[in-house]
Backbone as ProteinMPNN parsed JSONL, in Angstrom:
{"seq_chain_A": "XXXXXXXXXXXXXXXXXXXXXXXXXXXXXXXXXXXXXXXXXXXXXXXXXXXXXXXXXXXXXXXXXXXXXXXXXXXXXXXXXXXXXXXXXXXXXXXXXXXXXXXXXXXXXXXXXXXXXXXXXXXXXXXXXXXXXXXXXXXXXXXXXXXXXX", "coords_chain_A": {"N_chain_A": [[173.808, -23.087, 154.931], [173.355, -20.993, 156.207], [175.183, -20.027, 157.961], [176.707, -19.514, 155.451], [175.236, -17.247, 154.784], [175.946, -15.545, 157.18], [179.097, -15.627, 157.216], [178.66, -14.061, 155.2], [177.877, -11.392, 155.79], [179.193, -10.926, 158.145], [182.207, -10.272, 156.237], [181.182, -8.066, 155.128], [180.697, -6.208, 157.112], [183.635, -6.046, 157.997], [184.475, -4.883, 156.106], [183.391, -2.51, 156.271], [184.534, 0.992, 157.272], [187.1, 0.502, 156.201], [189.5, 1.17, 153.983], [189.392, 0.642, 150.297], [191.68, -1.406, 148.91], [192.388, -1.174, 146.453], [191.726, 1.654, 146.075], [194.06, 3.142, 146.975], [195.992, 3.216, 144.879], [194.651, 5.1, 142.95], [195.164, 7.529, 144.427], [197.943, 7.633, 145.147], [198.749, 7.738, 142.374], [197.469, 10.627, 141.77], [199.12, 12.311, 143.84], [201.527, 11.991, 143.012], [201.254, 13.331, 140.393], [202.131, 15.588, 140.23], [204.353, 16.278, 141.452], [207.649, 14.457, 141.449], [208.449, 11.749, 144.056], [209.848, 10.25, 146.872], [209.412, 6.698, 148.33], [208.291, 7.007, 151.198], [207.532, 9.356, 151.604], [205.776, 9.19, 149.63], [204.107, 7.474, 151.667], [203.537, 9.28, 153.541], [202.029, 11.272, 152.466], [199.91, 9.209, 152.172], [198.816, 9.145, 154.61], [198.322, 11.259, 155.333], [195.873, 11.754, 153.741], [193.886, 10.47, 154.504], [194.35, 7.545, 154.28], [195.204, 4.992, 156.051], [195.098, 2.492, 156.55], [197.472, 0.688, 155.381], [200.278, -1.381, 155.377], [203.416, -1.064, 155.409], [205.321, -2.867, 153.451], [202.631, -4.06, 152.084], [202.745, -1.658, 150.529], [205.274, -1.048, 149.383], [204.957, -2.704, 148.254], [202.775, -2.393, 146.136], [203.368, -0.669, 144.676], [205.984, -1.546, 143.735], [204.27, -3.041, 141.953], [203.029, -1.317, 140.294], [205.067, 0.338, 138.802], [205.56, -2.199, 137.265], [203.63, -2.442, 135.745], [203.798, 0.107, 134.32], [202.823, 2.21, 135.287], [204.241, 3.548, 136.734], [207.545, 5.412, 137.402], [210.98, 4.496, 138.708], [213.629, 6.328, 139.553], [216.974, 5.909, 141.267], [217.857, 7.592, 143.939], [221.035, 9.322, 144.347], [221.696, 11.437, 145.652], [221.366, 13.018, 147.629], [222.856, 12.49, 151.311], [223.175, 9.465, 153.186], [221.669, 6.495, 152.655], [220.675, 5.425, 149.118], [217.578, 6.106, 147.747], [214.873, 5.521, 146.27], [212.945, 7.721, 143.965], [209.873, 8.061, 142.536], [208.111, 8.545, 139.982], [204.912, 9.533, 137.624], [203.528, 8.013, 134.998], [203.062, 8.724, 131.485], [201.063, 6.681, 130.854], [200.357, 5.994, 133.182], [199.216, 8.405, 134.113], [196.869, 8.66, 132.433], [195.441, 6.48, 133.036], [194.94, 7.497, 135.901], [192.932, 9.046, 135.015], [190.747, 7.672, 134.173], [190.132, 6.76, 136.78], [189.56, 8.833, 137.941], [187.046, 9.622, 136.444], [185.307, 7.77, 137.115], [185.188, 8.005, 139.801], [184.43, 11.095, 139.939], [181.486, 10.128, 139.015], [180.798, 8.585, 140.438], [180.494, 9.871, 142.993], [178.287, 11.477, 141.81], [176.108, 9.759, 142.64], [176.351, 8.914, 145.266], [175.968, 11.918, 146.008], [172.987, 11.285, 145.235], [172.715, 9.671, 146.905], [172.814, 10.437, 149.657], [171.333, 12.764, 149.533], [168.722, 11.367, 149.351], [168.693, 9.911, 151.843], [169.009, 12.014, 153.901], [166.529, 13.685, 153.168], [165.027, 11.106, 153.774], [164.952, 11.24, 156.905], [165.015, 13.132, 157.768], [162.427, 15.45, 156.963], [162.003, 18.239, 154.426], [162.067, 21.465, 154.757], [161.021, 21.305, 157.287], [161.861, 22.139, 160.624], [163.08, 21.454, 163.86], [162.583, 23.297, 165.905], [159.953, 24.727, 164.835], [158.444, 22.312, 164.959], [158.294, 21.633, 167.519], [156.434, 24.135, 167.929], [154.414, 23.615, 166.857], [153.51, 21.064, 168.245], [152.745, 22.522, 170.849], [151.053, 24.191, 170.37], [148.687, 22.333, 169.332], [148.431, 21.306, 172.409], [145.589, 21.439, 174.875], [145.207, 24.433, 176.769], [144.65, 25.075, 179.721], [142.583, 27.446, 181.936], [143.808, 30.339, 183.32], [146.467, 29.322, 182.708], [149.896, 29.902, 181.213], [151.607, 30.885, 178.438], [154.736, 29.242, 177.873]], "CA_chain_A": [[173.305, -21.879, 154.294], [173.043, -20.424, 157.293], [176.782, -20.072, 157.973], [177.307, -18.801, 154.867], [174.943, -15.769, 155.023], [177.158, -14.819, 158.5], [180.072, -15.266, 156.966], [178.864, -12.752, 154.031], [177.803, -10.575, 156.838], [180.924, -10.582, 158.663], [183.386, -9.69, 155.673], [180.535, -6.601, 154.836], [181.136, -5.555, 158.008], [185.017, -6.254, 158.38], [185.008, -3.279, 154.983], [183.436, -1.04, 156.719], [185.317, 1.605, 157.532], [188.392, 0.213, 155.707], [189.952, 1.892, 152.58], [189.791, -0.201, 149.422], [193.079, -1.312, 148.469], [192.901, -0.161, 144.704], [191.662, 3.108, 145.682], [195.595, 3.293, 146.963], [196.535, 3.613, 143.682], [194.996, 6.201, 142.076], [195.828, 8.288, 144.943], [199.366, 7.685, 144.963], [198.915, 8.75, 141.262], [197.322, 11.577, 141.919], [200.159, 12.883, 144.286], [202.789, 11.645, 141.705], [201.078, 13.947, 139.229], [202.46, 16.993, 140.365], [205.981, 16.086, 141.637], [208.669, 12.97, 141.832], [208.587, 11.694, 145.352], [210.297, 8.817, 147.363], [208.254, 6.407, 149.053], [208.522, 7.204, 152.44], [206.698, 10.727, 151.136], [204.197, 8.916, 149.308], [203.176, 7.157, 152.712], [202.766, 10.156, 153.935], [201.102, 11.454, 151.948], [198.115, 8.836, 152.192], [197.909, 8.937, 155.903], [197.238, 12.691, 155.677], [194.639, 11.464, 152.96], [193.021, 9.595, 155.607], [194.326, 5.866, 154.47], [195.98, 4.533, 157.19], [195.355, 0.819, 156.804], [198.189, 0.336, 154.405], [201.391, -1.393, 155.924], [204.487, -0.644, 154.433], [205.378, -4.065, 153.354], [201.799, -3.933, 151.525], [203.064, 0.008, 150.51], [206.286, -1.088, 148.352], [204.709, -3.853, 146.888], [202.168, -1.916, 145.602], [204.425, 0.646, 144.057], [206.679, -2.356, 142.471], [203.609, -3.471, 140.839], [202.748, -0.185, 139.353], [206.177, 0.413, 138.058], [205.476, -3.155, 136.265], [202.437, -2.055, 135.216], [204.314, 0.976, 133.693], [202.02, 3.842, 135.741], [204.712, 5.137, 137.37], [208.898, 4.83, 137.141], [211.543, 5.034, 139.548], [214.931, 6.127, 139.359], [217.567, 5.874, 142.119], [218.854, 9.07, 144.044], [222.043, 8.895, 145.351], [222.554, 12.727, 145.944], [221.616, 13.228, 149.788], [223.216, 11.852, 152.562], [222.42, 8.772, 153.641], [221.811, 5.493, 151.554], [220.404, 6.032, 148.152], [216.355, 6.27, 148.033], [213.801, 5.415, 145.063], [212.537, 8.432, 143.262], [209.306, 7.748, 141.679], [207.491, 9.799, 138.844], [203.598, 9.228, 136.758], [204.028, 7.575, 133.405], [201.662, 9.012, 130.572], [199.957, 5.829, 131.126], [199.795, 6.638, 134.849], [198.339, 9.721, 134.043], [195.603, 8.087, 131.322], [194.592, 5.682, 134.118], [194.359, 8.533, 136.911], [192.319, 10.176, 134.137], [189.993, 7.054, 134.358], [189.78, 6.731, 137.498], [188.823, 10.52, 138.329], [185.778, 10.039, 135.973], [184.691, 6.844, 137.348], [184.775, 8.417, 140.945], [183.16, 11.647, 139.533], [180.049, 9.176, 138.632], [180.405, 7.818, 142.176], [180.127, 10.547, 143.693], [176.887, 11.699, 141.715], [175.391, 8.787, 142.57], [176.21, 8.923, 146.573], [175.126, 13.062, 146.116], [172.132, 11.592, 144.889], [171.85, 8.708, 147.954], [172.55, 11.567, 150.467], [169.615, 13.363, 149.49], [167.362, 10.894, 149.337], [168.523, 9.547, 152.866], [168.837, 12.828, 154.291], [165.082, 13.495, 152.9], [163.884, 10.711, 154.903], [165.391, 11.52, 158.309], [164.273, 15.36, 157.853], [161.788, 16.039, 156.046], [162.524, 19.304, 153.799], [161.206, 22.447, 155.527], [160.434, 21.122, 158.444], [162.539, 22.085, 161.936], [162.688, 21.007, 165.074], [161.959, 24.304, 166.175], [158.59, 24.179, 164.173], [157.823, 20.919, 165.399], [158.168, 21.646, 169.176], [155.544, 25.462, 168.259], [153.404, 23.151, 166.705], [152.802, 20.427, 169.487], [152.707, 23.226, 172.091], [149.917, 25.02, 169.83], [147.441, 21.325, 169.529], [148.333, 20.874, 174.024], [144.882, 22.312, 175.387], [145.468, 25.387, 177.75], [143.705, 25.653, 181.459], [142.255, 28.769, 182.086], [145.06, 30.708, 183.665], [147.724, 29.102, 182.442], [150.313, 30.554, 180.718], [152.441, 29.729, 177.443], [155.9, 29.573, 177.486]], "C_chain_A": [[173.405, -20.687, 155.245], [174.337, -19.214, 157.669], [177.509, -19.139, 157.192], [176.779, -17.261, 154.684], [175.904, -15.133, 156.274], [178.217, -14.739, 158.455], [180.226, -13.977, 155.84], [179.028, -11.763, 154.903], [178.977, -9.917, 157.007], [181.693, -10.129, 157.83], [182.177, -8.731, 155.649], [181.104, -5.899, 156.148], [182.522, -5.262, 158.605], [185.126, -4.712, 157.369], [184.512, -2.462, 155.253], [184.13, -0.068, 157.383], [186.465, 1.616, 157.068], [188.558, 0.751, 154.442], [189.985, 0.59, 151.263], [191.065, -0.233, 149.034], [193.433, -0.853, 147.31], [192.559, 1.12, 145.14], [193.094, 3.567, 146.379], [196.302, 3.821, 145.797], [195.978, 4.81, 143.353], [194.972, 7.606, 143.033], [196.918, 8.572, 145.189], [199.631, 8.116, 143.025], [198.836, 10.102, 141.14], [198.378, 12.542, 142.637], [201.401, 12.866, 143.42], [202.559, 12.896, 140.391], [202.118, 15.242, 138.974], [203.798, 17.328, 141.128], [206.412, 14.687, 142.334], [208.447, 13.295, 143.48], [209.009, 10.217, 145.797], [209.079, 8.301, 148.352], [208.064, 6.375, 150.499], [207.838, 8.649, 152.425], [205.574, 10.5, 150.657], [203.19, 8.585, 150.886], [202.428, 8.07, 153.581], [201.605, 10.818, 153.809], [199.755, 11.009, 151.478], [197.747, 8.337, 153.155], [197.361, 10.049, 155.808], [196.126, 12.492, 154.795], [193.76, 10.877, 153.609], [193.252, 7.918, 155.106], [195.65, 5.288, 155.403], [195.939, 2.487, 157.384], [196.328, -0.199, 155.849], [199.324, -0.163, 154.861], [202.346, -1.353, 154.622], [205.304, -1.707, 153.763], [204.55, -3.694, 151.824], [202.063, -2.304, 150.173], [203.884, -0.647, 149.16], [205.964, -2.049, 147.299], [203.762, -3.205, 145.57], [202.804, -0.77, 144.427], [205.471, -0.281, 143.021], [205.48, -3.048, 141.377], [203.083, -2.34, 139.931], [203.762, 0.143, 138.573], [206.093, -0.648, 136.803], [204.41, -3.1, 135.167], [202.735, -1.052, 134.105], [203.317, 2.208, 133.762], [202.744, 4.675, 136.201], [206.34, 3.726, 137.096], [209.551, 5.306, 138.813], [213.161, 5.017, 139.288], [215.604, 6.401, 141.115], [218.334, 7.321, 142.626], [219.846, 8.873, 144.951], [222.606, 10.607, 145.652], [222.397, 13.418, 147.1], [222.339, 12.14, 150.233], [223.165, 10.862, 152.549], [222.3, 7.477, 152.555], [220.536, 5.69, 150.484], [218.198, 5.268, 148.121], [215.848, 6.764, 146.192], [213.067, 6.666, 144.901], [210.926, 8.219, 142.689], [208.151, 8.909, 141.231], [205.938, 8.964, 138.375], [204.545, 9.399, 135.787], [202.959, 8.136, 132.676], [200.545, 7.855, 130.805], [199.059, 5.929, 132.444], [198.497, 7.47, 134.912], [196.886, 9.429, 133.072], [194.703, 6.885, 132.823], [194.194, 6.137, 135.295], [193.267, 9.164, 136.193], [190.631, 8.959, 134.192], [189.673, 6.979, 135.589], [188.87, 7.853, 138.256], [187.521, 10.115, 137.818], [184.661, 9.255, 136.568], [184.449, 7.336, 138.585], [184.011, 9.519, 140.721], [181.855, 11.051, 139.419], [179.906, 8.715, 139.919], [179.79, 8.704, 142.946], [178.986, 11.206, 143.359], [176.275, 10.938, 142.398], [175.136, 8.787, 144.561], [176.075, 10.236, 146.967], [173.545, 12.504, 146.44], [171.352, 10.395, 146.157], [171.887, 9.98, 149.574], [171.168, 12.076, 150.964], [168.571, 12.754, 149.779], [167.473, 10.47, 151.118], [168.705, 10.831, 153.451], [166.842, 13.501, 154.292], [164.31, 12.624, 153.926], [163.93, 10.73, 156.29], [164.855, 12.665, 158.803], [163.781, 15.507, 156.847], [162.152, 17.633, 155.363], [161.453, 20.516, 154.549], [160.827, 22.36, 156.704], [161.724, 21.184, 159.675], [162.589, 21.3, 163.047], [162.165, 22.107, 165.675], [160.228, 24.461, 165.835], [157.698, 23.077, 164.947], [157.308, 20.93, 166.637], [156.981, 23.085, 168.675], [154.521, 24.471, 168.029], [152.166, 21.973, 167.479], [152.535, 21.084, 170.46], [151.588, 23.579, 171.441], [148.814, 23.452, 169.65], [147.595, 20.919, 171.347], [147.008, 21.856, 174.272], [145.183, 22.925, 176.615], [144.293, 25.083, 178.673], [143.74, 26.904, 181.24], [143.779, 29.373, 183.347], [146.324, 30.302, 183.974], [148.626, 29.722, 181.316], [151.49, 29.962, 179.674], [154.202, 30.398, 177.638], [156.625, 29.967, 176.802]], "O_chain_A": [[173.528, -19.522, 154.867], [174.333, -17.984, 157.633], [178.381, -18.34, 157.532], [177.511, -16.289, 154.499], [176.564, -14.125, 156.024], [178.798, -14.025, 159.273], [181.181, -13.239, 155.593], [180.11, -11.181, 154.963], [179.567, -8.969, 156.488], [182.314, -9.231, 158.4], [182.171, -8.432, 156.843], [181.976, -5.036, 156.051], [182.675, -4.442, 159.51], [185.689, -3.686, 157.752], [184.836, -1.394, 154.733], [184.404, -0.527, 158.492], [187.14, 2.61, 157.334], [187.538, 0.761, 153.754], [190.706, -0.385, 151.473], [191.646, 0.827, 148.799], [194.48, -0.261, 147.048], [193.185, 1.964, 144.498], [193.182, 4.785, 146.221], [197.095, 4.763, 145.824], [196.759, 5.759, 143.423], [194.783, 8.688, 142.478], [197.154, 9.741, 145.494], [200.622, 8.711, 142.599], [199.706, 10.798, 140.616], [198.556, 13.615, 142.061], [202.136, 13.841, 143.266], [203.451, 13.275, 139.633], [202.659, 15.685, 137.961], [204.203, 18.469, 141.353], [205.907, 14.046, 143.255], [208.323, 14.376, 144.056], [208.616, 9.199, 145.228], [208.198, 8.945, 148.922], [207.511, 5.342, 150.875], [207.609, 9.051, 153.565], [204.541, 11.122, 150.901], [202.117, 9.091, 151.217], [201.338, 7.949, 154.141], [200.615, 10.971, 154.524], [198.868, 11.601, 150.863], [196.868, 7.479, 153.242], [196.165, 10.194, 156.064], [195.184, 13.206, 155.136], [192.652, 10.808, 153.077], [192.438, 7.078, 155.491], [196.859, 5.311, 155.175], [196.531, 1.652, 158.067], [196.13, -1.39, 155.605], [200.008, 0.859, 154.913], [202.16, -1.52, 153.416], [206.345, -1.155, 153.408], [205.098, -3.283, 150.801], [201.452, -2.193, 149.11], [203.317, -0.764, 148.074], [206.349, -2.236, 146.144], [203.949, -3.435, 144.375], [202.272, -0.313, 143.415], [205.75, 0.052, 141.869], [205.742, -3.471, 140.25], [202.728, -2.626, 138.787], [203.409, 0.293, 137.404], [206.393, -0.328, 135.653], [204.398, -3.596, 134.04], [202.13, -1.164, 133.039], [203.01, 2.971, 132.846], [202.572, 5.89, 136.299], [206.47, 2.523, 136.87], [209.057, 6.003, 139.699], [213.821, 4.04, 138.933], [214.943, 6.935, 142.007], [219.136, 7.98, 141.965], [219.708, 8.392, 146.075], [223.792, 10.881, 145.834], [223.164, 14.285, 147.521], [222.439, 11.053, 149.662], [223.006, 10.681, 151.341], [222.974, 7.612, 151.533], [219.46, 6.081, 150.937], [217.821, 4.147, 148.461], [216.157, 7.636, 145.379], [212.346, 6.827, 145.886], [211.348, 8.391, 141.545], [207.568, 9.78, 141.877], [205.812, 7.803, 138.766], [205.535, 10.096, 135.562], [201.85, 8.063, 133.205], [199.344, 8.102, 130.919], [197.857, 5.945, 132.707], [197.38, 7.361, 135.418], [195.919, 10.18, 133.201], [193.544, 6.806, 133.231], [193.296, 5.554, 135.903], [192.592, 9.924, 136.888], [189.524, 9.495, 134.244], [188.464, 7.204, 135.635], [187.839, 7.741, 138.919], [186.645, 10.192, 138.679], [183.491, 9.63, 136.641], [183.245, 7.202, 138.806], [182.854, 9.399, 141.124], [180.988, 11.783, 139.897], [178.797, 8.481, 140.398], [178.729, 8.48, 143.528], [178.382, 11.668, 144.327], [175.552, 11.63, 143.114], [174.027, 8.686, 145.087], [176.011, 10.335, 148.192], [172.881, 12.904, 147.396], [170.155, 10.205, 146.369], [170.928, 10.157, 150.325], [170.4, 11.988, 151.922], [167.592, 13.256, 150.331], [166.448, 10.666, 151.771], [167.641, 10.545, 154.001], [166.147, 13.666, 155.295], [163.394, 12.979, 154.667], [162.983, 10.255, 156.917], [164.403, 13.024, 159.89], [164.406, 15.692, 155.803], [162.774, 18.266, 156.216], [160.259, 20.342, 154.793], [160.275, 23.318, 157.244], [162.547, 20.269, 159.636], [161.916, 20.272, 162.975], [161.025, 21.883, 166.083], [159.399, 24.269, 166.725], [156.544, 23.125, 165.372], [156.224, 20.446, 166.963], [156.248, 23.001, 169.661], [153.677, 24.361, 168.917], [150.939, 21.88, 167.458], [151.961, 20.403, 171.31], [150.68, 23.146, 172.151], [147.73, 23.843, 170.085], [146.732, 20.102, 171.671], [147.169, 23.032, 173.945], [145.43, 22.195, 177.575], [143.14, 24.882, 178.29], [144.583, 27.507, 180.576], [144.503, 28.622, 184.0], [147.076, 30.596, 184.904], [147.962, 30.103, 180.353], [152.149, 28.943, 179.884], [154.658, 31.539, 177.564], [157.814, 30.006, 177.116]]}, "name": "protein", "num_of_chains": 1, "seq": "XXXXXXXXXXXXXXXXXXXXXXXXXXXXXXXXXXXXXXXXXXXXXXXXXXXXXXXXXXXXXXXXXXXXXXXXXXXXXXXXXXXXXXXXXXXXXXXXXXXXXXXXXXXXXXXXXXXXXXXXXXXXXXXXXXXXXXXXXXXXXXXXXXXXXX"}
């Protein structure tokens, strides 16, 4: 029993900090929305997003299963240079399942507004400084006769 609570442990703590692997997707939708791009542009485009734990291996596969999926297409460009490089576009469906996903993270993000607050609340009380805090213990310290306040 024992064992297995430390092994729950351990994976909680292995995902911290780590990107969920579906939320890959509907950020590579989201960039897709608004122009065709090869995938060597997408990757880019979701380190500068901040996901970086994606190998590129993990990268294309992900992208052939969305194509199968029929979220996104790809056609072949053979009109630069160089050997010919996958294209890929959002499918209306793409775009209906980015459209879900947005709302479902909208709701997330109320929800971790609304844990913010409350943990912010109990760390700092509302109104209250540090400034404040330090006049107010200096004002209950009893003064000696010719001493002087800082």
């Amino acid at each position: 029993m024992a064992s297995k609570r430390n092994s729950q442990n351990k994976n909680a703590t292995d995902n911290i900090g780590s990107t969920p692997k579906n939320f890959v997707v509907p950020v590579l939708l989201l960039h897709l929305r608004d122009w065709n791009a090869h995938g060597y542009e997408l990757m880019q485009k979701l380190v500068q997003f901040g996901i970086t734990s994606v190998d590129q291996g993990n990268f294309y596969r992900i992208l052939r299963q969305l194509e199968k999926d029929n979220l996104v297409t790809s056609t072949w460009d053979t009109t630069s240079s160089g050997p010919a490089k996958r294209i890929y576009s959002i499918t209306s469906a793409g775009e209906e399942y980015l459209d879900v996903w947005a709302n479902s993270l909208n709701h997330y993000q109320k929800m971790l507004d609304q844990f913010f607050s409350i943990y912010s609340n109990f760390f700092v009380p509302p109104g209250i400084t540090p400034k404040k805090e330090e006049k107010k213990s200096e004002e209950k310290l009893p003064q000696r006769k010719g001493s002087k306040k800082l």
